[in-house]
N, C-alpha and C positions, 0 to 999 in steps of 0.2 A: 447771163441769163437773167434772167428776172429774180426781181428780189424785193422786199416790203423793208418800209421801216420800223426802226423803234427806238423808243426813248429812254435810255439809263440817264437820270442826272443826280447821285447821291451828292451830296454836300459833307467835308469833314473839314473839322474846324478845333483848330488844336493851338490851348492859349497858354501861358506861363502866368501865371500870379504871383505878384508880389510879396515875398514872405520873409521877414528880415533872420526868422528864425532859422536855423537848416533844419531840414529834412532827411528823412533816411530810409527814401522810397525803394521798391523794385523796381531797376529801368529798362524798359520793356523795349527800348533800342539794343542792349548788350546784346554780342552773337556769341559771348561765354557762357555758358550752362554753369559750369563750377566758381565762376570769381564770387565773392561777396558781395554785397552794396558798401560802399567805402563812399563818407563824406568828403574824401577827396578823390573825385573824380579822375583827374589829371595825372594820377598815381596808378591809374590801373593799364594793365596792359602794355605793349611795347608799341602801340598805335595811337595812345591816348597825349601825344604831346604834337600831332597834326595840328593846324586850326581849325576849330569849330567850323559847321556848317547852315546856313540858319536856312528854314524852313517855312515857304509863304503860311501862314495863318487856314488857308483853304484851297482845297482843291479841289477844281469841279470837273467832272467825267459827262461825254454824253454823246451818242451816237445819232445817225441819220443817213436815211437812202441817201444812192447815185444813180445818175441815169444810167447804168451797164446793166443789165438783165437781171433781177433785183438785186439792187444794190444798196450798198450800206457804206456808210463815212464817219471814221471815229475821229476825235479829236481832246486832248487835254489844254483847258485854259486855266491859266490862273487870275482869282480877283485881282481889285486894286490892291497894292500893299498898304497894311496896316500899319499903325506903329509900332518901333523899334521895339517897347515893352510888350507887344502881344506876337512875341514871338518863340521859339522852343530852340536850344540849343542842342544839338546832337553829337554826341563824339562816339568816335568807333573805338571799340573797344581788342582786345587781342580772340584772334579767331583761329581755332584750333584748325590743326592743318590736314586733318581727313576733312573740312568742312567743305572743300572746293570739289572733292573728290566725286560725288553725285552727279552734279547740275552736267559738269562735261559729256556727261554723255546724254543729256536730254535733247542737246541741239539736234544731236545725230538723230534721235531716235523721233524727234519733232519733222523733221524732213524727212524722213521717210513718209511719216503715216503721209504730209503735205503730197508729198511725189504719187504716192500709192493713187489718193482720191484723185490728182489730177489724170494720171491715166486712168483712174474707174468712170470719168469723169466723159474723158473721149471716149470710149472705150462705149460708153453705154448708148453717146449720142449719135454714133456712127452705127450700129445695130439698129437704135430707133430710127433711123432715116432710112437704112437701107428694106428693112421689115415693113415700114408703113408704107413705104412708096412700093413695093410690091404689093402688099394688099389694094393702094388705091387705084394699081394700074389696073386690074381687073373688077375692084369694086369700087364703084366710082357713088358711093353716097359719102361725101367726109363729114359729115354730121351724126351720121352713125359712128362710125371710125371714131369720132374726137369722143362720145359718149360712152364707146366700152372702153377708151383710155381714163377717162376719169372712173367708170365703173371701176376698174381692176386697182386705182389710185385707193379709191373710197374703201376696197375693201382691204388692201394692205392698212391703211390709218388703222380702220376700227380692228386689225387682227392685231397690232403695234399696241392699241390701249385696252385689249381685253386681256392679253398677256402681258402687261405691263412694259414690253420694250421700249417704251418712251411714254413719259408721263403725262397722262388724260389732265388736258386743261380743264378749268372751269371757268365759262364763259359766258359773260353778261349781255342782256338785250343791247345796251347801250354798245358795244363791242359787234357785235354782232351786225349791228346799223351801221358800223364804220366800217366794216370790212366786206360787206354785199359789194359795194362799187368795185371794190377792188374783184371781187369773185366773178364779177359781170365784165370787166375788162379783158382779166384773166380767162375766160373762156371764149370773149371774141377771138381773142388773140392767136389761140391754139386754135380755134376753127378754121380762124382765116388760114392761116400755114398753112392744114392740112387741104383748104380749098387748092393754095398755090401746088402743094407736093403730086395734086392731085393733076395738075394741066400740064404743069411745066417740067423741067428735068430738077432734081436736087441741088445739082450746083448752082443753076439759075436764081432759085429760091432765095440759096444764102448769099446769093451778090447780093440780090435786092436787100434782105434782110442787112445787111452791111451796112444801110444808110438808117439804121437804131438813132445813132449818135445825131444826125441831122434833126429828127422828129422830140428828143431828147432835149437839144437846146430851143428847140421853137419852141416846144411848150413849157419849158422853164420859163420862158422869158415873157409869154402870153400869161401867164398863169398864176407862179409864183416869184415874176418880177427882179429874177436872177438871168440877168442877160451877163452873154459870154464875153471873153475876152478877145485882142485881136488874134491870138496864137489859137484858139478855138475856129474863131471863123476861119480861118487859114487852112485846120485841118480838114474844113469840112469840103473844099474844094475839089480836094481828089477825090472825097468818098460820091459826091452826086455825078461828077466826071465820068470816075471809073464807072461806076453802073449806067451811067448814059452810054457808056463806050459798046460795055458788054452787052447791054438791053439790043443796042443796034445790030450787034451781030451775032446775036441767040440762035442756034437753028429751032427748039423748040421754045420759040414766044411766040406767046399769044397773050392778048390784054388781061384776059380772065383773070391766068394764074399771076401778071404784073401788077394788075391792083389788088387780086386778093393779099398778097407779100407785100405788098405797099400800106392795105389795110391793117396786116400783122404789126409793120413798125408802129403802126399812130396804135392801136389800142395796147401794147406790151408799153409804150413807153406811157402813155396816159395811165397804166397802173403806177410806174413808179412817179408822176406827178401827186395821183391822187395819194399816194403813201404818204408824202411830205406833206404835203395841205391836211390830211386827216388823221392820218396816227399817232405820229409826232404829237399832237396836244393830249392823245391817251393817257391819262394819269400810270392806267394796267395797261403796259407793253406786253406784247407776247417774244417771245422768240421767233426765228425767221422759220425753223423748221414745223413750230406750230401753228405758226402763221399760212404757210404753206399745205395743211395740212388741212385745217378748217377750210381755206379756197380750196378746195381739191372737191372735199364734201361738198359745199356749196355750190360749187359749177356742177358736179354730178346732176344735183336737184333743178338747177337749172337750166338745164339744155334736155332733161328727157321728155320732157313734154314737145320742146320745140322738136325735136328727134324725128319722134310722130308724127306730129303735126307736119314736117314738112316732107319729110321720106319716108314715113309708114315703118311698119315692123320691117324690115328687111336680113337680118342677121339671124333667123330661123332656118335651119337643114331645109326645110323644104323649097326657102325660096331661092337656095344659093344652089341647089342639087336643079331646081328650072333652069335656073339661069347657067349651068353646064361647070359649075365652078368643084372644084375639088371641095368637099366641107371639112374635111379634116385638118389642110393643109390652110387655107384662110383661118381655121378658128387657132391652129399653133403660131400662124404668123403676125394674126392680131394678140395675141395673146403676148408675145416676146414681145414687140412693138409696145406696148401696153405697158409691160415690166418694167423695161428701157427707158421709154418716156420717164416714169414717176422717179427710178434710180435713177436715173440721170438730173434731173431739177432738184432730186435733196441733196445729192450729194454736192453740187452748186450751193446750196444753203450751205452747206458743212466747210463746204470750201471759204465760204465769204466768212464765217466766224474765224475763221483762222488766218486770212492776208486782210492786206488792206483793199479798198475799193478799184483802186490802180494798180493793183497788182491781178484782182479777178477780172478787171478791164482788160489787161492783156491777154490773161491765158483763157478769155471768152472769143478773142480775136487769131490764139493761136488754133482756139479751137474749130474755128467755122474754116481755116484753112485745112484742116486736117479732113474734115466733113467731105469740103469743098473736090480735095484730089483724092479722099475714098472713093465719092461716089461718081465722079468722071470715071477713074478707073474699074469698079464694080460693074457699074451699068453701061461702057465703052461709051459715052457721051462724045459725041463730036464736038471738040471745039478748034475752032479758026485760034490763029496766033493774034488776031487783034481781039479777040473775045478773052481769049489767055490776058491778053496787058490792060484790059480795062478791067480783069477781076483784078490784078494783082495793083494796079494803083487803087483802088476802091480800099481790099485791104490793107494797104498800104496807108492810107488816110486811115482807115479805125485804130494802127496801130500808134499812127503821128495823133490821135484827139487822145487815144488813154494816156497821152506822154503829156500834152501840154498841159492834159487837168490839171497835172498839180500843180501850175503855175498860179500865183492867186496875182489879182491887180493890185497894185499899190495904193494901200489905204490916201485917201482927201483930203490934204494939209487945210485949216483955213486958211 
C-alpha cells in the first residue's frame, strides 16, 4: 500500500590516535560488566586470543520509498576506506553465560507481533471492501463516502494526540508545502477506488489495481530517471496480460469503473514518485505513521469543499430516509468502512518499519489475492475460468516484479 519516504543519514566516525604512551581507558566494546580494564588486553577473557576485527572508520545509515503501496528501502553503505592508522581495533572479550539467555526468545516473540499485524492487516482490508462496496452499491456519491473516510481518519489522529497515544508532531510551513502534493495525490487516489468499487465488482478493481507496479516503473523512469532492468520489464508482462485477459471477460465492466482503477494506479503511484523527488531532501523527516497521519488531515480539508461542490450535502437522515435507504444501517456501515480503511493503511505503515520493502511487496500481493477470493466468494461474483486465469497470471506477475526488485544491475566498468 502506499507509503511516503524518509531520510535517516546519521554519520559515525570512530578514529584511534596515536599515543606512544598507554592508556588505561574504559572499553566500551567489553560484554563483561565485572572484568577490570587491564593494560594488556589480550589477557582478558577466554575469547581475547581470536584475531582482532577492524572496523570501517564510518558508517552511513539511510532510508527511501519503493514503488509498492508506500514504500520505503533501507540500505547500509560504507565510505571509502581510510587509512590503516584511522582505524579502531575490537576484541571480544569473555561473555557471561546467562548473557545469550534473553535475546532467544525475542525472535519468537518479534514474529508474532510481525504475524499478528499481517493478519490485522488482511483482516481490516477485506471488511473495508466488503462494507464500502455495500454502502456504494446503494449510495452511489463516492466522494461523499471517501470524505467521511478521511472524516473518521482525522478524527482518530487528533483523538491519538490529545491523549497522547502517539506523539503530536511539530510541523513547519516549509514541511507542510512538501507534503500537500502528496495529500492531493493521496486523495485522488482513494477517490478514484471508491469511484471504481462503486461500478464495477471488487475483485475486478483489484485486478486492475494489480497493474501498481506497471505505472511504478513508467514514472520512475519519466521522472526520476531510474529506469528498470531486463528481469523488471519481464515481470511486467504477465501483469498488463493478465488484466487484458480478465478486463475481456469481466461480466460487470464497464469503462467508468476501468479507468477510474486505472486512475487509482497513476495517482497512488505518482505519491510515491513525488515522496522520492521531495522528501528525501527533507533535512526534518517525519516518520511514516506521522507522515500518514498529517495526509489524512489534509485530504480531509481537501476534498470537503469539492464534496459539496460536486454532490451537495447528501449523507443527512433526511435525505437518505427520501431516497428509501435504511439510515441506521448506511451510517454503521460507513462508519466500520471508515474504521477499516484508516487501520488498515497504519497498520501497513507499522508493517513497513518492521520488513523490508520486498518483503511488504509481497505480502501487499498476497494480500489483494485474499481481497480478490473474499469477495468473489462474499458477493457470489460470477467469474468465467478464463477471467479466473487472467487474474491469476496478473498476480502472478506482481508476485514475479516484488521478486526481481531485488536484483540490482551490474555497476559500468570503464
Amino acid at each position: 500500500m502506499q507509503s511516503a519516504a524518509l531520510s535517516f543519514s546519521p554519520s559515525i566516525s570512530i578514529q584511534k590516535k596515536l599515543n606512544p604512551q598507554p592508556t588505561y581507558k574504559f572499553n566500551p566494546f567489553s560484554l563483561s560488566s565485572s572484568a577490570k580494564p587491564s593494560p594488556n588486553f589480550r589477557s582478558i577473557g577466554t575469547l581475547a586470543a581470536f584475531p582482532t576485527r577492524r572496523l570501517n572508520s564510518a558508517v552511513r545509515c539511510s532510508s527511501d520509498s519503493s514503488s509498492v503501496n508506500p514504500v520505503r528501502s533501507g540500505w547500509i553503505s560504507g565510505p571509502p576506506e581510510l587509512e590503516s592508522d584511522a582505524s579502531l581495533k575490537v576484541q571480544a572479550t569473555s561473555v557471561p553465560e546467562s548473557a545469550g539467555e534473553k535475546p532467544q526468545s525475542k525472535p519468537f516473540a518479534d514474529t508474532l507481533v510481525l504475524g499478528t499485524l499481517f493478519g490485522l492487516w488482511y483482516l481490516f482490508n477485506i471488511y473495508f471492501n466488503i462494507y464500502n462496496k455495500q454502502v456504494l452499491k446503494v449510495f452511489p456519491y463516492p466522494v461523499t463516502v471517501t470524505l467521511v473516510q478521511f472524516a473518521v481518519g482525522t478524527t482518530l489522529v487528533i483523538f491519538m494526540w490529545m491523549f497522547n497515544l502517539y506523539k503530536r508532531p511539530k510541523i513547519s510551513g516549509g514541511q507542510l508545502a512538501a507534503i500537500l502534493p502528496l495529500a492531493v495525490v493521496h486523495t485522488l487516489g482513494n477517490l478514484f477506488t471508491n469511484m471504481s468499487l462503486g461500478k464495477v465488482a471488487v475483485s475486478f478493481t483489484h485486478t486492475i489495481k494489480a497493474m501498481e507496479p506497471f505505472f511504478s516503473v513508467v514514472l520512475s523512469a519519466m521522472f526520476l530517471g531510474e529506469f528498470p532492468t531486463i528481469w523488471v520489464v519481464s515481470s511486467l508482462l504477465p501483469i498488463v496480460g493478465g488484466v487484458a485477459l480478465a478486463s475481456m471477460t469481466e461480466a460487470s465492466f464497464n469503462w467508468a469503473g476501468f479507468w477510474s482503477a486505472m486512475a487509482s494506479n497513476l495517482t497512488n503511484q505518482s505519491r510515491n514518485v513525488l515522496s522520492k523527488k521531495f522528501m528525501v531532501k527533507k533535512e526534518e523527516s517525519l516518520d511514516n505513521i506521522t507522515l500518514f497521519s498529517i495526509i489524512t488531515i489534509m485530504s480531509f480539508i481537501l476534498l470537503a469543499p469539492a464534496a459539496i461542490f460536486m454532490e451537495g450535502v447528501k449523507f443527512t437522515p433526511t435525505f437518505l430516509q427520501s431516497a428509501g435507504l435504511d439510515v441506521r444501517q448506511i451510517y454503521t456501515r460507513s462508519l466500520l468502512a471508515a474504521l477499516c480503511f484508516h487501520a488498515y493503511q497504519q497498520v501497513s505503515y507499522m508493517i513497513l518499519q518492521r520488513v523490508s520493502p520486498v518483503t511488504h511487496s509481497v505480502g501487499n500481493c498476497v494480500k489483494r489475492v485474499v481481497v480478490i477470493v473474499t469477495s468473489v466468494l462474499f458477493f457470489r461474483t460470477p467469474v468465467s475460468p478464463i477471467n479466473s486465469l487472467g487474474t491469476g497470471i496478473a498476480l502472478a506477475g506482481v508476485f514475479l516484479y516484488s521478486r526481481v526488485k531485488r536484483i540490482k544491475p551490474k555497476p559500468k566498468t570503464a
